[in-house]
C-alpha positions as CSV (number, residue, x, y, z in Angstrom):
1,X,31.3,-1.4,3.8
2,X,28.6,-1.4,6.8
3,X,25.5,-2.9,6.0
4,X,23.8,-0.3,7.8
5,X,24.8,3.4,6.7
6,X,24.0,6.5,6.0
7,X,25.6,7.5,2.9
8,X,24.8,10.9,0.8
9,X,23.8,9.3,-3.0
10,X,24.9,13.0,-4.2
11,X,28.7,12.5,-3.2
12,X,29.1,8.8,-2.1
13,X,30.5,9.8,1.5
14,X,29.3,7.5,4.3
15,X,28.0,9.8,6.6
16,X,27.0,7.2,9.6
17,X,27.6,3.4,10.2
18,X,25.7,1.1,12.6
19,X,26.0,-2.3,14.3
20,X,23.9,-5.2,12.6
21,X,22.0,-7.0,15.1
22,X,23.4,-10.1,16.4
23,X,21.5,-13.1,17.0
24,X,21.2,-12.9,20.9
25,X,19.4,-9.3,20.3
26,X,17.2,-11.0,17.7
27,X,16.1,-12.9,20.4
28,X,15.5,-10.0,22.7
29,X,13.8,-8.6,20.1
30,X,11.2,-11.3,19.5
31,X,10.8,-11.5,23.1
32,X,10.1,-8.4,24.2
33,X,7.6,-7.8,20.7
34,X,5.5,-10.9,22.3
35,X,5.5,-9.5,25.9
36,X,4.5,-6.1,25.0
37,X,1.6,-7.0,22.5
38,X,0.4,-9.1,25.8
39,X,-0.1,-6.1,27.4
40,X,-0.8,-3.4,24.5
41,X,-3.8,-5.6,23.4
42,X,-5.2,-5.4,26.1
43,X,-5.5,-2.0,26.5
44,X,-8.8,0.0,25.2
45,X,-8.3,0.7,21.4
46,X,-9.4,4.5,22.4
47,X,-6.2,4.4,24.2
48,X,-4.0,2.2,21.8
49,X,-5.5,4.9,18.9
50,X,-4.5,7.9,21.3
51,X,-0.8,7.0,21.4
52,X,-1.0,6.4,17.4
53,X,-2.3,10.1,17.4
54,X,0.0,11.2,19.3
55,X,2.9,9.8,17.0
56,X,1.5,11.5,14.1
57,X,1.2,15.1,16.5
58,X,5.0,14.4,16.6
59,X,5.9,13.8,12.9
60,X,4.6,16.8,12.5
61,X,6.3,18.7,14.8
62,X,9.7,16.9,13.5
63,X,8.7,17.4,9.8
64,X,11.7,20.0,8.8
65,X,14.3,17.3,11.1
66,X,12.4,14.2,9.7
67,X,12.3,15.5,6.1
68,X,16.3,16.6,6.3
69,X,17.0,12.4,7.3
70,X,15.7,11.0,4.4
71,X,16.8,13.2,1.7
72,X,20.4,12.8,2.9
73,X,19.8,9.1,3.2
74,X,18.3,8.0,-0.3
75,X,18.5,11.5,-2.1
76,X,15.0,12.7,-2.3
77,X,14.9,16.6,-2.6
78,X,14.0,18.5,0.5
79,X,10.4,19.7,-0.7
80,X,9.5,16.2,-1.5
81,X,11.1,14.9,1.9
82,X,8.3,17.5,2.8
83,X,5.4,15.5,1.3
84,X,6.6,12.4,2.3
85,X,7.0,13.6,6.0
86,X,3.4,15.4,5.6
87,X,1.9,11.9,3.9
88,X,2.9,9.5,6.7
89,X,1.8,12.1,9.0
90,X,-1.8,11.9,7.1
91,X,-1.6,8.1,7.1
92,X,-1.1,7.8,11.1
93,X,-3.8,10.0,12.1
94,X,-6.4,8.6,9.9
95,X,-6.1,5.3,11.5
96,X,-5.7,7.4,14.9
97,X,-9.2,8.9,14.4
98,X,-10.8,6.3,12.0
99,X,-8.9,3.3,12.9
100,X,-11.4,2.4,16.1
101,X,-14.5,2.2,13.9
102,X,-13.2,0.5,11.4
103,X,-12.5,-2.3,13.7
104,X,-16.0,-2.5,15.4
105,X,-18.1,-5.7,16.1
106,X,-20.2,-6.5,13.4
107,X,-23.4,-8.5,14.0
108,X,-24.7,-10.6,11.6
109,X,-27.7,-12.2,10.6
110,X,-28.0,-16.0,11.5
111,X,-30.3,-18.8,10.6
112,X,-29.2,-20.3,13.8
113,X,-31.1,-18.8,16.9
114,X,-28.1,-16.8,18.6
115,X,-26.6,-13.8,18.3
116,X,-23.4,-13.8,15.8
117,X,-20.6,-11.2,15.8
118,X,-17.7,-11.0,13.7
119,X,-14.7,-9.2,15.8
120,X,-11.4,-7.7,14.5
121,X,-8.8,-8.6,16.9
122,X,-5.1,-8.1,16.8
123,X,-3.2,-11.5,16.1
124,X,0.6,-10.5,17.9
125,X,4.0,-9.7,16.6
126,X,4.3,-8.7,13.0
127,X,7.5,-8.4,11.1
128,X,7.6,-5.5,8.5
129,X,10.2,-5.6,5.8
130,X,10.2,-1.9,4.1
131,X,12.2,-0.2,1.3
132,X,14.1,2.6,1.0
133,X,12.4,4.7,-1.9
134,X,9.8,6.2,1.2
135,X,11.1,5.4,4.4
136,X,8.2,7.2,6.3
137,X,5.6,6.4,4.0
138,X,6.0,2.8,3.7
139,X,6.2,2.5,7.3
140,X,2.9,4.4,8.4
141,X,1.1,2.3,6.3
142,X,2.0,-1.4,7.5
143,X,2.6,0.1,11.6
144,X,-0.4,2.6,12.7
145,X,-3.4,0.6,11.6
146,X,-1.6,-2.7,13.0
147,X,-0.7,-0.8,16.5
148,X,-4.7,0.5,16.9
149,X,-5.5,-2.6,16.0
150,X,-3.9,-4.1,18.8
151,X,-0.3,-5.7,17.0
152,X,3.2,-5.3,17.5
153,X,5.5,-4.1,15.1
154,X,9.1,-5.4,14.5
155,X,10.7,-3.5,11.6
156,X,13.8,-4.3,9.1
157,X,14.0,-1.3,7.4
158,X,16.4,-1.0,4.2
159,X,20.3,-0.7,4.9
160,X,20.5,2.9,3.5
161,X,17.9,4.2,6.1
162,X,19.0,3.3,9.4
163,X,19.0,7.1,11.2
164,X,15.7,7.7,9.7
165,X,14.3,3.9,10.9
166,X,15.8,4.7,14.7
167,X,14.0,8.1,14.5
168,X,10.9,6.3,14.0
169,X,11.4,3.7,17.1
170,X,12.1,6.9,19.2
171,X,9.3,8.7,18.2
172,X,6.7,5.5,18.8
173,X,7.7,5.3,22.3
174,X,7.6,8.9,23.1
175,X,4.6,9.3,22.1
176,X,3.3,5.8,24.5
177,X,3.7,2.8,22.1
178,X,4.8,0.4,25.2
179,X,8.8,-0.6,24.6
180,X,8.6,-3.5,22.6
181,X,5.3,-2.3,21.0
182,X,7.7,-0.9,18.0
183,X,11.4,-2.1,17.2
184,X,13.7,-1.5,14.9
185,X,15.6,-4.2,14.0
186,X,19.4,-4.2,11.6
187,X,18.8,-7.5,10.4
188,X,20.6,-10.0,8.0
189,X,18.2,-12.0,5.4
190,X,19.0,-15.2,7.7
191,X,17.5,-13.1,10.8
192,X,14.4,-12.3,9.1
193,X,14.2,-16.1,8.4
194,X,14.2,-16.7,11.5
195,X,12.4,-14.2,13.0
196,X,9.5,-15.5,10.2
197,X,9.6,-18.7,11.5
198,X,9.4,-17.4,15.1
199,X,5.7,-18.9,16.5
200,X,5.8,-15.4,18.2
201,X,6.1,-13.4,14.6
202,X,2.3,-14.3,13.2
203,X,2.9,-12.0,10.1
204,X,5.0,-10.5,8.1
205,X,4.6,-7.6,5.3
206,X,7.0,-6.8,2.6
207,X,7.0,-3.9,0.3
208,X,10.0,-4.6,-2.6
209,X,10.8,-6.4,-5.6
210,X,9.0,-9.4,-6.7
211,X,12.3,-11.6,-6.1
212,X,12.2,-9.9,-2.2
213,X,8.6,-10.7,-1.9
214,X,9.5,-14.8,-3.6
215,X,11.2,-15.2,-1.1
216,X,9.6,-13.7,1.7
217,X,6.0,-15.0,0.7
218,X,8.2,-18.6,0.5
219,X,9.1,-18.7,4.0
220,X,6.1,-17.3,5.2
221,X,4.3,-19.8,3.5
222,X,6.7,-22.6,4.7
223,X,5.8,-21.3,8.6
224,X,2.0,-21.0,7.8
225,X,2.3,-17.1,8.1
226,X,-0.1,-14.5,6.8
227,X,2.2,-12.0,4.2
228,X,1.0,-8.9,2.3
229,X,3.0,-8.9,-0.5
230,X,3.3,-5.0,-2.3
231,X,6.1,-5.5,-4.7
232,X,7.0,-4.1,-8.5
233,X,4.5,-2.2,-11.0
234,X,5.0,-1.3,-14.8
235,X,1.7,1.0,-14.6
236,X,0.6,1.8,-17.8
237,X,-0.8,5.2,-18.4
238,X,-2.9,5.4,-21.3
239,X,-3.5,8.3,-22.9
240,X,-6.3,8.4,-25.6
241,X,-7.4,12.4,-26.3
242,X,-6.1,15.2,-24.9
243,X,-7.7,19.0,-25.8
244,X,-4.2,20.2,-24.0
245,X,-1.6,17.6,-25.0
246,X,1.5,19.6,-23.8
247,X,-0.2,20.0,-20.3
248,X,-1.1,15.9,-19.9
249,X,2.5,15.1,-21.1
250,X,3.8,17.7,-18.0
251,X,1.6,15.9,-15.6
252,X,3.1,12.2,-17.3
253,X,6.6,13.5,-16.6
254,X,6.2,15.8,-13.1
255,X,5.4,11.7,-12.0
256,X,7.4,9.8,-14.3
257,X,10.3,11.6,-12.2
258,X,8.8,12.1,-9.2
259,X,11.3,11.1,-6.2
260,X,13.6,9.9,-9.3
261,X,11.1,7.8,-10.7
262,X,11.6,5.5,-7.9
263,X,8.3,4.8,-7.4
264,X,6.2,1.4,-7.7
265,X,2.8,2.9,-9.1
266,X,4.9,5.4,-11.4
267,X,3.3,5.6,-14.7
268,X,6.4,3.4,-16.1
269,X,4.5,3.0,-19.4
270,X,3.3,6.0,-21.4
271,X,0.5,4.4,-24.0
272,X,-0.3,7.2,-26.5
273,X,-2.8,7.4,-29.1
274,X,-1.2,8.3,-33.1
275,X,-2.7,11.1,-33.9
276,X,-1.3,13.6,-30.7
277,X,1.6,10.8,-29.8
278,X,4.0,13.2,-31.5
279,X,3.4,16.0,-29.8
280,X,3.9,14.3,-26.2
281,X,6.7,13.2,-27.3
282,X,8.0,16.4,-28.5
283,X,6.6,18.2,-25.0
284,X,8.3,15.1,-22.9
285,X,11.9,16.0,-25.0
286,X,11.8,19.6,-24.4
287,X,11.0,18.7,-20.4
288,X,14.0,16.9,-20.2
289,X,16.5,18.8,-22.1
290,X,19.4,20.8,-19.9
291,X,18.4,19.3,-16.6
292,X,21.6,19.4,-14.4
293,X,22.7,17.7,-11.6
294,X,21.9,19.3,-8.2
295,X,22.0,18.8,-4.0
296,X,19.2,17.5,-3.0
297,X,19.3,19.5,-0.2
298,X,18.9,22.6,-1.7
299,X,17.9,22.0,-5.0
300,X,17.5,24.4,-7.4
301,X,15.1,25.2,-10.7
302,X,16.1,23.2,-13.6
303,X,18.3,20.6,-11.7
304,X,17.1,17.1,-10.2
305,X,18.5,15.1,-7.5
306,X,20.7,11.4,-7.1
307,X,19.2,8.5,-7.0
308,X,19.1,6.4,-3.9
309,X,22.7,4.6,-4.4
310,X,25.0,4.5,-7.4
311,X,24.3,1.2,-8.3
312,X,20.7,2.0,-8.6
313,X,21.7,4.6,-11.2
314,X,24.4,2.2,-12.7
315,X,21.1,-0.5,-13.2
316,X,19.0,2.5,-15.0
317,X,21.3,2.8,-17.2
318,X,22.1,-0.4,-18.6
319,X,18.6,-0.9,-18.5
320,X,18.1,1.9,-21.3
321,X,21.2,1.5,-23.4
322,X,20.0,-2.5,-23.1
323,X,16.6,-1.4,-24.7
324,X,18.8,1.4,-26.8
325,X,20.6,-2.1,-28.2
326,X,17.3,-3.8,-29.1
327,X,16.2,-1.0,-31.3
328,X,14.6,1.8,-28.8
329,X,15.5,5.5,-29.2
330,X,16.9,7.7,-26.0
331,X,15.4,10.9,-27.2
332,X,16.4,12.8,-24.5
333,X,18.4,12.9,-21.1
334,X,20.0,9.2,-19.7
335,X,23.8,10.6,-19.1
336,X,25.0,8.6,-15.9
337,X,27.4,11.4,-14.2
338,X,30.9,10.3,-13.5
339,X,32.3,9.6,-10.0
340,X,31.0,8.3,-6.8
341,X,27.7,10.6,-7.2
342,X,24.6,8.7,-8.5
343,X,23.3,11.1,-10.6
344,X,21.3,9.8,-14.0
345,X,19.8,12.7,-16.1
346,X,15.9,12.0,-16.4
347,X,15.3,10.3,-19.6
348,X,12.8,9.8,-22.7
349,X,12.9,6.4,-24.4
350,X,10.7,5.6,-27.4
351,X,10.2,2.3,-29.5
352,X,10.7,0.0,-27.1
353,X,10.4,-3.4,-29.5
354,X,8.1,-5.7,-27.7
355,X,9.3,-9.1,-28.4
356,X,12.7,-7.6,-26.8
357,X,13.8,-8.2,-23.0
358,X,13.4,-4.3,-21.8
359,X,9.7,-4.4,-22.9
360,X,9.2,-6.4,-19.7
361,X,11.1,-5.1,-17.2
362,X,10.5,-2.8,-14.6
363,X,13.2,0.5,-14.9
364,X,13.0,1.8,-11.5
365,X,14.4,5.3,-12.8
366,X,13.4,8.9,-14.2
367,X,12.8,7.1,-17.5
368,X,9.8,8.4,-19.5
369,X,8.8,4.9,-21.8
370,X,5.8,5.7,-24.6
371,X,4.5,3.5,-26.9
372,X,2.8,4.5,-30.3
373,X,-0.8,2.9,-30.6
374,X,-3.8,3.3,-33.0
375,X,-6.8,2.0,-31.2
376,X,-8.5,1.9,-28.2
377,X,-7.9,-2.3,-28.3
378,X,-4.5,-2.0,-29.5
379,X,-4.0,0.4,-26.2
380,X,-5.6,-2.2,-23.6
381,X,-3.8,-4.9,-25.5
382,X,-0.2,-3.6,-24.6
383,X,-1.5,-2.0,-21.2
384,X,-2.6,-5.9,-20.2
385,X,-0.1,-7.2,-21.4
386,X,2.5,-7.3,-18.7
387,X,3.4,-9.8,-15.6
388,X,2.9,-7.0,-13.2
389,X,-0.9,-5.1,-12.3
390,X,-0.3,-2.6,-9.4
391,X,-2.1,0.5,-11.2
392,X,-3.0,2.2,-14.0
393,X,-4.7,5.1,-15.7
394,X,-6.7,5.8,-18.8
395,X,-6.8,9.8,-20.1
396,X,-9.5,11.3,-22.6
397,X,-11.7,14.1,-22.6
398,X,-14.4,11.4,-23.1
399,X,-15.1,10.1,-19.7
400,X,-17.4,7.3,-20.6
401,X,-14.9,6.3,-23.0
402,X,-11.9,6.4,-20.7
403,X,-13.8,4.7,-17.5
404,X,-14.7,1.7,-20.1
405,X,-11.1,1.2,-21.3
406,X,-10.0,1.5,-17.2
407,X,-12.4,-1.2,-16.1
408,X,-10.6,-3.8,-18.5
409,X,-7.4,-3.2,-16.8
410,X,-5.8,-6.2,-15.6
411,X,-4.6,-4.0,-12.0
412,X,-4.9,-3.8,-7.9
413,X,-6.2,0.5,-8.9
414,X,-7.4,1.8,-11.4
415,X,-7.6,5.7,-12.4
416,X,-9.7,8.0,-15.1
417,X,-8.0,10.9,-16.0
418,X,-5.7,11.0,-12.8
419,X,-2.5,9.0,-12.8
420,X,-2.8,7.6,-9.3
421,X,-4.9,9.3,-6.1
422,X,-3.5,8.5,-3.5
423,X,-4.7,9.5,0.3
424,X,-4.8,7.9,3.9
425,X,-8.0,6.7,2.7
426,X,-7.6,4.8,-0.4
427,X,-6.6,0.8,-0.7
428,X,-3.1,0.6,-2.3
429,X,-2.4,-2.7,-3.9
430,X,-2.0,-4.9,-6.5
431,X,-2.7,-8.2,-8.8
432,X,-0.6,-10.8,-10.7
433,X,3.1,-10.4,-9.4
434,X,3.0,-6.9,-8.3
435,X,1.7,-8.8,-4.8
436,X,-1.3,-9.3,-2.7
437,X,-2.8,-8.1,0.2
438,X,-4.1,-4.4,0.3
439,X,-2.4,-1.2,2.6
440,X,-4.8,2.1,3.7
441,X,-7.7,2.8,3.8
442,X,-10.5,0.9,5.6
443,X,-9.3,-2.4,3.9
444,X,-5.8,-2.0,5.1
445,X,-6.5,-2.4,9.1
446,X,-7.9,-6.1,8.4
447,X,-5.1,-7.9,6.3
448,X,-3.7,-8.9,9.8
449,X,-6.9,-9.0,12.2
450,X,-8.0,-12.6,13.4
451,X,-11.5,-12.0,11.9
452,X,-13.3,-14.0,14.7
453,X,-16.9,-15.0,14.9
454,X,-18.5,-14.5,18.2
455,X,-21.7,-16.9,18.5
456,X,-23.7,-16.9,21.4
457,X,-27.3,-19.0,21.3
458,X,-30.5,-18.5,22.4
């Protein structure tokens, strides 16, 4: 099978096949990423931010064309294609029309008799390394603060969105990135070694699993390379009171299965106080009975879409009937289709034993995991008590009570009574081994800025 392919998740048919890049090109590539951040940096950042506009003018006016790629690439419904498309598109132009200020001088006080200024300046070629769950998404974030900024952009998108990742490199230079300024690149895992230990490449940014980001955050360490690392989550999502427990377990499930519960900040563990913890569970059930299969093209009421491959359904479900085996109960959903199609029926999964193997890992599926707990402590207890911090949220009609139980948890975000806000705006990131480094927001144009001090004496 081609690496590189477009192939429809809802049938199995290879729709498209491309050429990995050979070495020679990877060379090219490298090259011309050097040569044209020699001459995009040194262009006004008005300018640099008015192409960067200009690229989100055009994702919008592509949305419906944009939006069709992806959802035959990975299987994302159309209407969340949509969001996706419309998100990126939000992403771009807020570093477009706040991206310039963000990156000011900054003068600060001395005791030495001078004048000291602290400058964000662009530091050359970065390599991206993005996944295929949001192939617009994850790209505006690590690309348009990095291009105002003044960067170049090199990027090895997943296998399974290559039409979508050449769309992206078209659209860039249209709308006046300089050629060069962003590549797409079908590399092997020895190409992006190499292409890490390039002195040309000065960065590199993975978003993926924590074995992905080992690796990655190895070699970029061997090389003396900055990374930003955003890889897996097991969010917790605790829910403490509700006065409308049906209508807090919808919202829990609407993003439990959200783009198939592929998701890194999905709410991955439902933490559920006794006394209404029945009753979610009972609303979750009757959310995921009689789903059916549908195209995720035009998908219909009642019926959800593939998952990105069939293997990645195929891992789902031996992940729930290995936690089914430990003692947890499927109480709803979890039928793998048969055939070539990677269909897997959203699922509720209950009593999870914690001293079993399933407790710790990450299902990256439209599985719905709650846990039973009696106490405020005994809630933070489990919520902490995982090797991965991305997010998490803390419900209750108490707000006091919820914001103290959120600012003991162990995560990059934290949320009261929301499961995760996310906007252009707002840092996405996490602690322990969900990663490092921070994307959006006004933090996210500085991971990969030479921060330099400017001293001039009096």
């Amino acid at each position: 099978m081609a690496k590189y392919r477009v192939q429809n998740p809802a049938t199995g048919e290879i729709v498209e096949t491309f050429e990995s890049a050979t070495d020679e090109q990877i060379e090219q590539t490298l090259a011309a990423a050097d040569g044209a951040y020699r001459e995009w940096r040194e262009r006004s950042v008005q300018e640099r931010a008015a192409a960067v506009k200009r690229v989100a003018e055009l994702f919008e006016e592509r949305k419906e064309e944009l939006a069709r790629l992806i959802a035959l690439e990975m299987g994302k419904s159309l209407a969340e294609s949509i969001d996706e498309v419309e998100f990126a598109t939000a992403i771009i132009d807020y570093y477009a029309v706040y991206g310039p200020g963000l990156i000011t001088d900054q003068e600060i006080p001395s005791t030495i008799p001078g004048k000291a200024i602290i400058e964000q300046l662009p530091v050359g070629a970065l390599l991206g390394v993005m996944p295929w769950n949001f192939p617009y998404y994850q790209v505006a974030r690590f690309a348009a603060p990095n291009l105002v900024l003044g960067n170049t952009i090199i990027l090895k998108h997943a296998d399974i969105c290559a039409r979508s990742a050449l769309t992206i490199q078209e659209i860039m230079e249209e709308a006046g990135v300089p050629v060069g300024g962003y590549q797409n690149v079908f590399a092997s895992h020895d190409q992006i070694a190499t292409m890490i230990a390039d002195p040309r490449v000065q960065g590199v940014s993975l978003t993926g699993s924590e074995r992905a980001g080992a690796i990655i955050g190895a070699q970029a360490g061997q090389h003396l390379k900055k990374c930003v690392l955003e890889l897996g989550g097991i969010d917790p999502m605790v829910v403490l009171d509700a006065d409308d427990v049906a209508g807090v377990a919808k919202a829990a499930w609407d993003f439990r299965v959200y783009n198939g519960g592929q998701v890194c900040n999905s709410n991955k563990r439902m933490i559920v106080m006794d006394d209404i913890y029945d009753e979610f569970v009972a609303e979750l059930r009757r959310l995921a009975d009689g789903l059916e299969p549908g195209d995720q093209l035009d998908l219909g009421e009642g019926q959800y879409a593939p998952m990105s491959t069939r293997v990645a359904a195929e891992t789902v479900n031996a992940q729930v009937q290995k936690a089914v085996a430990a003692g947890a109960t499927l109480e709803a959903g979890g039928v793998l289709s048969d055939g070539p199609g990677a269909y897997y029926s959203p699922a509720v999964l209950t009593g999870v034993p914690r001293d079993s193997e399933s407790y710790r890992e990450e299902i990256f599926g439209p599985v719905a995991t709650v846990y039973r707990v009696h106490s405020d402590e005994e809630a933070l207890e489990l919520a902490n008590d995982c090797d991965l911090g991305l997010g998490g949220s803390v419900f209750s009609t108490d707000e006091a009570r919820a914001a103290r139980v959120a600012s003991r948890l162990e995560v990059g975000m934290t949320h009261v009574n929301t499961i995760a806000a996310e906007a252009a705006e707002l840092p996405f990131g996490g602690v322990k081994r969900s990663g490092f480094g921070r994307e959006m927001g006004p933090v996210g144009i500085g991971e990969f800025a030479n921060r330099r001090l400017s001293f001039v004496a009096k």
